[in-house]
C-alpha positions as CSV (number, residue, x, y, z in Angstrom):
1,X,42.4,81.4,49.5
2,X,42.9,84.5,47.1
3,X,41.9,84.4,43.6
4,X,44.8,83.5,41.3
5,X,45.5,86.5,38.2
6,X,45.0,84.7,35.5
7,X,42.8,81.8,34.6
8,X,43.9,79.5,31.7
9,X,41.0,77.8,30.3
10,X,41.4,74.3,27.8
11,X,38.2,71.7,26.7
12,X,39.8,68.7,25.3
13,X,37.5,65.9,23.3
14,X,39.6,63.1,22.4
15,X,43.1,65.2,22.4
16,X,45.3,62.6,24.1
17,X,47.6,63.1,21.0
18,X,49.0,66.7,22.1
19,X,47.5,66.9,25.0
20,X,50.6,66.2,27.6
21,X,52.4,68.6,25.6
22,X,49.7,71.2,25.9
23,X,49.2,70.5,29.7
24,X,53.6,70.8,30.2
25,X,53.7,73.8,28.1
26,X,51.3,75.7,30.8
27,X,52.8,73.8,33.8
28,X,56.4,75.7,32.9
29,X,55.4,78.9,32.6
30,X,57.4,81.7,34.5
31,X,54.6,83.3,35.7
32,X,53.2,80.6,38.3
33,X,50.1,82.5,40.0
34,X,47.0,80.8,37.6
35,X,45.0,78.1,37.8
36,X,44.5,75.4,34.5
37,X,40.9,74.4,34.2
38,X,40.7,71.7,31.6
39,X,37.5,70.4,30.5
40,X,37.3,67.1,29.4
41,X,34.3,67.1,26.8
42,X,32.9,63.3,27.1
43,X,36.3,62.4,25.5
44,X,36.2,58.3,24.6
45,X,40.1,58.2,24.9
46,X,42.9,58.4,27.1
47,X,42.0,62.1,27.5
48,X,40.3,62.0,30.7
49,X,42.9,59.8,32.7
50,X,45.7,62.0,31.4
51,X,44.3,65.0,32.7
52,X,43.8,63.7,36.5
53,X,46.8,62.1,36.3
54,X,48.4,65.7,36.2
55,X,46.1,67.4,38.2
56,X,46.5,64.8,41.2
57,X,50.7,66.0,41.0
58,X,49.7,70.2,40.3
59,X,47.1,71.6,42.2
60,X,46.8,74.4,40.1
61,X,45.1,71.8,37.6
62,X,41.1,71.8,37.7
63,X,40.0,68.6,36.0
64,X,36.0,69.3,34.9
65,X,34.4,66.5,33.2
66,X,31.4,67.2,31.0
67,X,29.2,64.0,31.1
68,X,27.7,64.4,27.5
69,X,29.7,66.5,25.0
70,X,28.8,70.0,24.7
71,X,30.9,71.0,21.8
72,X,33.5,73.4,22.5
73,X,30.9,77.0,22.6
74,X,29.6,75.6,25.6
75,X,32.4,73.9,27.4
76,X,34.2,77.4,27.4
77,X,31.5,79.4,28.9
78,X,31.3,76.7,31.5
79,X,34.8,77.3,32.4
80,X,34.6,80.8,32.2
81,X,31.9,81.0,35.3
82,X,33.8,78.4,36.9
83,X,37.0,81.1,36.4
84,X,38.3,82.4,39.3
85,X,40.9,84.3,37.8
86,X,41.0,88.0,36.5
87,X,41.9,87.5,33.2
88,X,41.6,84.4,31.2
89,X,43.8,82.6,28.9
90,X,42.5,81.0,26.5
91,X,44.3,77.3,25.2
92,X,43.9,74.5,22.9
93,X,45.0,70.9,23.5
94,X,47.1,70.5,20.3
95,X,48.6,74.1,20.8
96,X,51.6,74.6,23.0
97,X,52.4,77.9,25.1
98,X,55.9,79.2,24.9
99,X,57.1,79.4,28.6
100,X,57.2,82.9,29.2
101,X,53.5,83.4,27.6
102,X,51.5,84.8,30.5
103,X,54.2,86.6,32.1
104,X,54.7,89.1,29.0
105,X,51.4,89.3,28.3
106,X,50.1,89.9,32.0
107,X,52.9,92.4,31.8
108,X,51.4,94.3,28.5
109,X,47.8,94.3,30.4
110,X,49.4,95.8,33.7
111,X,51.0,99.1,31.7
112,X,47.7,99.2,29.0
113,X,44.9,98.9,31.5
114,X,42.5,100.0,28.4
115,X,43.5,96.7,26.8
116,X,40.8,94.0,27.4
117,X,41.8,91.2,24.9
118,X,45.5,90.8,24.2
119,X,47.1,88.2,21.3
120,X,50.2,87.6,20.2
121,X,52.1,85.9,17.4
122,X,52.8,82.4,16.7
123,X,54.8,79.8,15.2
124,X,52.7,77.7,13.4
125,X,53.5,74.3,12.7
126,X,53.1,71.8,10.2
127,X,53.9,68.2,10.2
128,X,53.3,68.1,6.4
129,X,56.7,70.8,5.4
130,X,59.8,70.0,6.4
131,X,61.1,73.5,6.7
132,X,60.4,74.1,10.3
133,X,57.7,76.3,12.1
134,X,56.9,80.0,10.2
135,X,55.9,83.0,12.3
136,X,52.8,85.1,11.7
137,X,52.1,87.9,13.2
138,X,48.6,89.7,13.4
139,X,47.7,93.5,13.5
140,X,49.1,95.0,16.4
141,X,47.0,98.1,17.5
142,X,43.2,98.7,18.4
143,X,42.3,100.2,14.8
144,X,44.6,97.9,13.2
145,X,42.6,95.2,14.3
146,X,39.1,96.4,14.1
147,X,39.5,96.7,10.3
148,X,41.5,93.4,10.0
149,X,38.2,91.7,12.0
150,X,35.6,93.2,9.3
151,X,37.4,90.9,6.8
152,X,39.2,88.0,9.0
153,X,40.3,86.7,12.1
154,X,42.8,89.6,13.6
155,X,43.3,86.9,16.9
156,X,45.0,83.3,17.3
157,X,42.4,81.9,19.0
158,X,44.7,79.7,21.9
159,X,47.3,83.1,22.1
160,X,44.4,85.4,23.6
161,X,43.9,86.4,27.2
162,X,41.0,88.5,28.5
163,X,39.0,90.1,30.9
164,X,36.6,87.7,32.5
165,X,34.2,90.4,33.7
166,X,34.0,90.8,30.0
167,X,33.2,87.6,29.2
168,X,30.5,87.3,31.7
169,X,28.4,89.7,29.8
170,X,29.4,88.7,26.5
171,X,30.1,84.9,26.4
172,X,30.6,82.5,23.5
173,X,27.4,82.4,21.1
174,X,26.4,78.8,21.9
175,X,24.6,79.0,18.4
176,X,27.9,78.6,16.8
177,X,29.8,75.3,17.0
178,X,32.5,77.0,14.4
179,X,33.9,80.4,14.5
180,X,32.9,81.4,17.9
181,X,35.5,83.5,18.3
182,X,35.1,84.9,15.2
183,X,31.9,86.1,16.1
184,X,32.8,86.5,19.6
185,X,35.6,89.7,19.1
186,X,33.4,91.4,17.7
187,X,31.1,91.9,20.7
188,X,34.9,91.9,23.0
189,X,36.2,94.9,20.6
190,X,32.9,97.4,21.2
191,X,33.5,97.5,24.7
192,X,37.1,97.5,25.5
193,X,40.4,98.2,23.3
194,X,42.5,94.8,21.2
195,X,46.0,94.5,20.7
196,X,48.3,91.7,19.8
197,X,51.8,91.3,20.5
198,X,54.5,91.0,17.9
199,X,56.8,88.5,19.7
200,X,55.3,84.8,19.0
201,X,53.9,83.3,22.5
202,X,52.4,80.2,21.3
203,X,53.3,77.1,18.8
204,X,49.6,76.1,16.8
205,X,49.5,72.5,15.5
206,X,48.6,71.7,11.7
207,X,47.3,68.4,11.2
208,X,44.4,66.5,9.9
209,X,42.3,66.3,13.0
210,X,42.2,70.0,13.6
211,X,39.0,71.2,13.9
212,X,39.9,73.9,10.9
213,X,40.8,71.2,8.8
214,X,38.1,68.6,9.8
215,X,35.1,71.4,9.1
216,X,36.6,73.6,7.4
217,X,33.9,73.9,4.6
218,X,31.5,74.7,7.7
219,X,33.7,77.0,9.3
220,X,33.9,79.1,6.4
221,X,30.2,79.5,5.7
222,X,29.6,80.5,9.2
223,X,32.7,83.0,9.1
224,X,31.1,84.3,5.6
225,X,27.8,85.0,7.7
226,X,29.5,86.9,10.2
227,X,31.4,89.0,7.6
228,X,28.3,89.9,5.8
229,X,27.0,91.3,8.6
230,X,30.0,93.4,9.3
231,X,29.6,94.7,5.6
232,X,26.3,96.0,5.7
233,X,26.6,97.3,9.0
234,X,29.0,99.7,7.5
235,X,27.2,99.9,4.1
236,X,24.1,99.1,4.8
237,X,23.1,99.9,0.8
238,X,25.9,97.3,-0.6
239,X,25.0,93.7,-1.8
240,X,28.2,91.5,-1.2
241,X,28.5,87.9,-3.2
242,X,30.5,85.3,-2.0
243,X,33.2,85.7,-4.7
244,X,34.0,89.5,-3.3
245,X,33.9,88.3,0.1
246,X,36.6,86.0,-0.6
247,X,38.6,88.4,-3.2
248,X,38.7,91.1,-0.6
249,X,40.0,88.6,2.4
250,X,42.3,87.5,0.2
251,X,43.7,90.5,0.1
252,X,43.7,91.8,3.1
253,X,45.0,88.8,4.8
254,X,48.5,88.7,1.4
255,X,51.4,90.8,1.2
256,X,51.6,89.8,-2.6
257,X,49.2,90.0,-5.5
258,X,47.2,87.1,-6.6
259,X,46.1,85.8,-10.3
260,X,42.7,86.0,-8.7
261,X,42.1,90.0,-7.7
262,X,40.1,92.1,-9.6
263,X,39.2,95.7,-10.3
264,X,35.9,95.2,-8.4
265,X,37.2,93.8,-5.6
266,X,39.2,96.1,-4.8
267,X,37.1,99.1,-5.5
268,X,34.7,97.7,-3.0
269,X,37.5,97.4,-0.3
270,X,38.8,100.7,-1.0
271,X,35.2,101.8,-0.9
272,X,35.0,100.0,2.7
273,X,38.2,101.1,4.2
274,X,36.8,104.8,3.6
275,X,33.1,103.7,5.1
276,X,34.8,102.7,8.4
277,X,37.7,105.4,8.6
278,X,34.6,107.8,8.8
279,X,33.9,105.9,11.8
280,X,36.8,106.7,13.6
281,X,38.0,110.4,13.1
282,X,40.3,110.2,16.1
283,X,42.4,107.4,15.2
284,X,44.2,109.9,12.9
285,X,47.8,108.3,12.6
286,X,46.8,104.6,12.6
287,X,44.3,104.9,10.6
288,X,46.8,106.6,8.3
289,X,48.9,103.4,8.6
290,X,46.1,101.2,7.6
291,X,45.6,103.1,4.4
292,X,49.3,103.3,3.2
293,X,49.6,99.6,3.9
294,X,46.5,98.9,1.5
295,X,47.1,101.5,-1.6
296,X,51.0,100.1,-1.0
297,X,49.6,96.3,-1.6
298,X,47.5,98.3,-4.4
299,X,50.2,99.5,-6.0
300,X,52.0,95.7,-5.9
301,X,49.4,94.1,-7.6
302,X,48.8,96.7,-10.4
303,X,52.7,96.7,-11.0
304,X,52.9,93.1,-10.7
305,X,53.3,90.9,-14.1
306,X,49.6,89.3,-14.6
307,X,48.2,91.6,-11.1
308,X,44.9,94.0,-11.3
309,X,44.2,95.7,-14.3
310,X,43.1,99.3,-13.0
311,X,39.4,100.4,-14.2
312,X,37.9,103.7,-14.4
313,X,36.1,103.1,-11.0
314,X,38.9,102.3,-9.5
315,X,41.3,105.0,-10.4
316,X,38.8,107.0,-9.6
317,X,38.6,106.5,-6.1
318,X,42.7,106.3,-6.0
319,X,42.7,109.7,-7.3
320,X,39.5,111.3,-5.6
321,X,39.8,109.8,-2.1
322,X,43.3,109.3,-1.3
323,X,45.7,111.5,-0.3
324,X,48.4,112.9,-3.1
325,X,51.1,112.8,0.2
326,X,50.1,109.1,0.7
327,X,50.6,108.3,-3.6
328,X,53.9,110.2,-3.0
329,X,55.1,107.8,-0.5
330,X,53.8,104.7,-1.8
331,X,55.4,105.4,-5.4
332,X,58.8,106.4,-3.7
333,X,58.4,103.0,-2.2
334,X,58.0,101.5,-5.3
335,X,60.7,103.8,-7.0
336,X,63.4,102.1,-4.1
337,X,62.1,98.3,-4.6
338,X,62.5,98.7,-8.5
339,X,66.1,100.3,-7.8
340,X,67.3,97.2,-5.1
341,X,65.8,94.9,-8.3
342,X,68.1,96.3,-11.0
343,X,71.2,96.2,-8.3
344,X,70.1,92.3,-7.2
């Protein structure tokens, strides 16, 4: 029996409140060459029964049952060895998979064959607004999302799919029960290329039994840790607090100013985008991007009614370190948004 293309990989503890939608959302896809390994983690609900009952009516359903729990780390580097599949897909049991998931992004892998680990966009859900689902979409190129994954998370978690040869030699860090794939891309993105589609594949669930929202106190202090060492592997001399850290994700991850930004924040950003474009001198044109995207959300806050107020060290570096051509563009941009203003 061949070997199916892809592999999508679930471990479920007590999810029998999503869970049949999780498990329908893969059974439809379009593409219909995978196998579903779901891992039920010592679940102490209906999790378990729901699981076989779907695997005894679609083959293509591999029902694992982990005796003790083993925490999520774990339970997905079982699966991947057990993976037969080429690529793995990676899913959560409150998430849902929009049907033609793995068939576009199968498709993307087959004409990038540099591409390793592929996301895509999402709709993300809330059961707490009442104004439906709201799209967001992450960094799209490799360079895009190497810098994004200094500061945050460039990757929905359940919209990735990658290369299980990979994975082998770099699984999950079992040390980490949070932010394991956090830690994870990091590793991923030094030996093969990222990208993330801008069409929204999969539908993530909001709600108070999340693991995000459960730990998220923990989850952030492990993502800090990881972050820190991103920082001084690129400035090795800089101290970074906890306030910064947060200051500078804040930004990175906002279109719009916040009360909360400050000169020094965003001197030590501007200060880090130029310590890690020196680390890529052939990524000319996207890394070009990334800077007119961050003097452009620069330029918003210091314009903005209560945004940054600039300091010496920080016009400094505007004026010493980035391009007059890029400060052309950016101000023409502003120049246009000020004229639409007056018109509106």
């Amino acid at each position: 029996m061949n070997p199916p293309t892809v592999s999508v990989l679930m471990s479920v503890h007590n999810g029998e409140r999503f869970l049949t939608e999780a498990i329908v959302s893969i059974h439809r896809q379009t593409w219909t060459d995978f196998e579903f390994i779901i891992i039920d983690d010592a679940s102490t609900d209906t999790s378990g029964a729901i699981i076989h009952d779907w695997a005894s009516r679609d083959h293509r359903i591999i029902p694992i049952t982990n005796e003790t729990n083993l925490g999520l780390t774990r339970s997905l580097n079982k699966g991947i060895r057990l993976a037969r599949g080429r690529w793995i897909a990676r899913m959560d049991a409150d998430d849902r998979s929009l049907p033609e998931r793995l068939s576009r992004q199968l498709d993307f892998l087959d004409h990038h064959p540099g591409v390793g680990l592929l996301g895509s966009a999402a709709w993300v859900m809330d059961p707490e607004k009442n104004s439906g689902d709201t799209c967001q979409i992450n960094p799209a190129t490799h360079p895009e999302i190497c810098w994004r994954l200094v500061l945050a998370n460039p990757f929905f978690h359940a919209s990735v799919i990658f290369d299980r040869r990979i994975a082998l030699d770099n699984p999950y860090d079992e040390s980490l029960r949070f932010g394991q794939d956090f830690e994870l891309w990091g590793r991923f993105l030094a030996v093969t290329k990222g990208a993330n589609l801008a069409v929204p594949l999969v539908r993530l669930g909001r709600h108070e039994q999340r693991v995000s929202v459960q730990h998220a106190q923990r989850q952030s202090e492990i993502g800090r840790r990881i972050i820190k060492q991103r920082l001084l592997k690129l400035m090795p001399e800089s101290e970074w607090n906890d306030d910064l850290i947060r200051q500078m994700r804040q930004i990175v991850q906002t279109d719009w100013p916040t009360p909360t930004e400050t000169p020094e924040a965003w001197k030590r950003l501007l200060d880090l985008f130029l310590a890690f474009n020196r680390q890529r001198p052939h990524d000319h044109t996207p890394m070009q991007n990334i800077r007119s995207q961050l003097v452009r959300r620069l330029l918003f806050s210091l314009l903005s009614p209560g945004g940054v107020r600039p300091s010496r060290s920080l016009l400094r570096i505007i004026i010493t370190d980035f391009p007059l051509a890029t400060l052309e563009e950016l101000f023409k941009h502003m120049r246009k948004r000020v004229s639409l203003n007056k018109k509106s």
